[in-house]
C-alpha positions as CSV (number, residue, x, y, z in Angstrom):
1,X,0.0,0.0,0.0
2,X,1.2,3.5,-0.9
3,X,0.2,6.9,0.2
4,X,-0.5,9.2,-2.7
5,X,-0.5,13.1,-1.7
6,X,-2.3,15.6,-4.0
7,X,-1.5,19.2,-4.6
8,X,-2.6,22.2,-6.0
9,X,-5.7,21.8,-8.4
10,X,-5.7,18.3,-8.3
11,X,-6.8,18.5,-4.7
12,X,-9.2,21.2,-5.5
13,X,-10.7,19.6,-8.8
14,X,-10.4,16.0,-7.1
15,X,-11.6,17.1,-3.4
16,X,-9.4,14.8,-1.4
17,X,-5.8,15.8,0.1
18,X,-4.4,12.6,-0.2
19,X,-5.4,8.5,-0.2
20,X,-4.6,5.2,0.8
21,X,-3.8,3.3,-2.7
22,X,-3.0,-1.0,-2.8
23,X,-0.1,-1.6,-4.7
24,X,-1.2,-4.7,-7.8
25,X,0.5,-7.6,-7.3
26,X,2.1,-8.7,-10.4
27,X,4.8,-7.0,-12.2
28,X,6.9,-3.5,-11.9
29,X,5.1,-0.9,-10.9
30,X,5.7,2.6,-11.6
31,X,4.5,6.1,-11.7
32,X,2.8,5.5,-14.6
33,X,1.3,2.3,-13.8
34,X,-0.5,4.3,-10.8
35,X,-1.6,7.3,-13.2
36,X,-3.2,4.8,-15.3
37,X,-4.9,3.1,-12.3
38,X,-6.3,6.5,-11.5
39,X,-7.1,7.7,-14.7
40,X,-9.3,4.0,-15.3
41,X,-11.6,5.5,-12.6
42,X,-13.0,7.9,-15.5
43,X,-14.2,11.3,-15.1
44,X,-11.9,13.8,-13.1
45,X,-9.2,11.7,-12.6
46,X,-9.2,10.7,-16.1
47,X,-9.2,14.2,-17.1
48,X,-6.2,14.8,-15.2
49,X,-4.4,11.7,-15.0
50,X,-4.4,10.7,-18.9
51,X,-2.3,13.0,-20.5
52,X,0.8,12.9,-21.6
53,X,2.5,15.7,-19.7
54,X,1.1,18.1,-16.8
55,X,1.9,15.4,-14.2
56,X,4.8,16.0,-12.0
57,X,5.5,13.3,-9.2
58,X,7.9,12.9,-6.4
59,X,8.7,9.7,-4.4
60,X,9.2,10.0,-0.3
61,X,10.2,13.7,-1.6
62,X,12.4,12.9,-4.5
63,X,11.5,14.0,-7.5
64,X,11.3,10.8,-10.0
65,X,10.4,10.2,-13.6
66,X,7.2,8.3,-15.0
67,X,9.4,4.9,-15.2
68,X,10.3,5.3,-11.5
69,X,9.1,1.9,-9.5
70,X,7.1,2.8,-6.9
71,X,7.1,0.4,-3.8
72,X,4.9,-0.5,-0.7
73,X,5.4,2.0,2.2
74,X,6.3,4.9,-0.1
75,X,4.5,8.1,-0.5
76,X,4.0,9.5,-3.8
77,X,3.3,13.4,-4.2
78,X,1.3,14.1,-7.6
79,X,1.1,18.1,-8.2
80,X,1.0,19.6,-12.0
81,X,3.8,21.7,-13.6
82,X,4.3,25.3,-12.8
83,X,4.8,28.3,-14.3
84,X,6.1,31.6,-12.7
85,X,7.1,35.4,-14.3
C-alpha cells in the first residue's frame, strides 16, 4: 500500500488531500502504472491523469520520472507543472 499526496488543483478539482492506494501484485510498478490506475476511474481523474504531460510526481520527496518503480510503504506526491514570471 502506498500513500499518494495531491496538490494544487488536483486537490481542489479531485476534493481529497491525499489516499490510501494498494499496490497490484504482479509485475513492476511505476508512476505510470498508478496514473493509469487512477485515470481508469474515468471522469476527473481521467481528465487529469491521462495526458501525456502536466503530471509532476515525487517519491518520499524525491522527485522521480514516469518509469520510476514505486514500492509498498512509499509516498507518492502528484502536483501539475508550474509556471512563474
Amino acid at each position: 500500500m502506498i500513500t499518494i499526496l495531491y496538490f494544487a488543483r488536483f486537490r481542489e478539482k479531485l476534493g481529497v488531500g491525499q489516499e490510501q492506494l494498494e499496490l497490484p501484485e504482479h509485475g513492476d510498478v511505476t508512476v505510470q502504472t498508478v496514473l493509469d490506475i487512477l485515470a481508469a476511474r474515468g471522469g476527473q481523474w481521467a481528465e487529469l491523469f491521462e495526458c501525456e504531460r502536466g503530471v509532476l510526481a515525487a517519491i518520499n520527496q524525491d522527485m522521480v520520472s514516469r518509469e520510476s518503480s514505486v514500492y509498498d510503504g512509499d509516498e507518492l506526491a502528484l502536483f501539475p507543472p508550474v509556471t512563474g514570471g
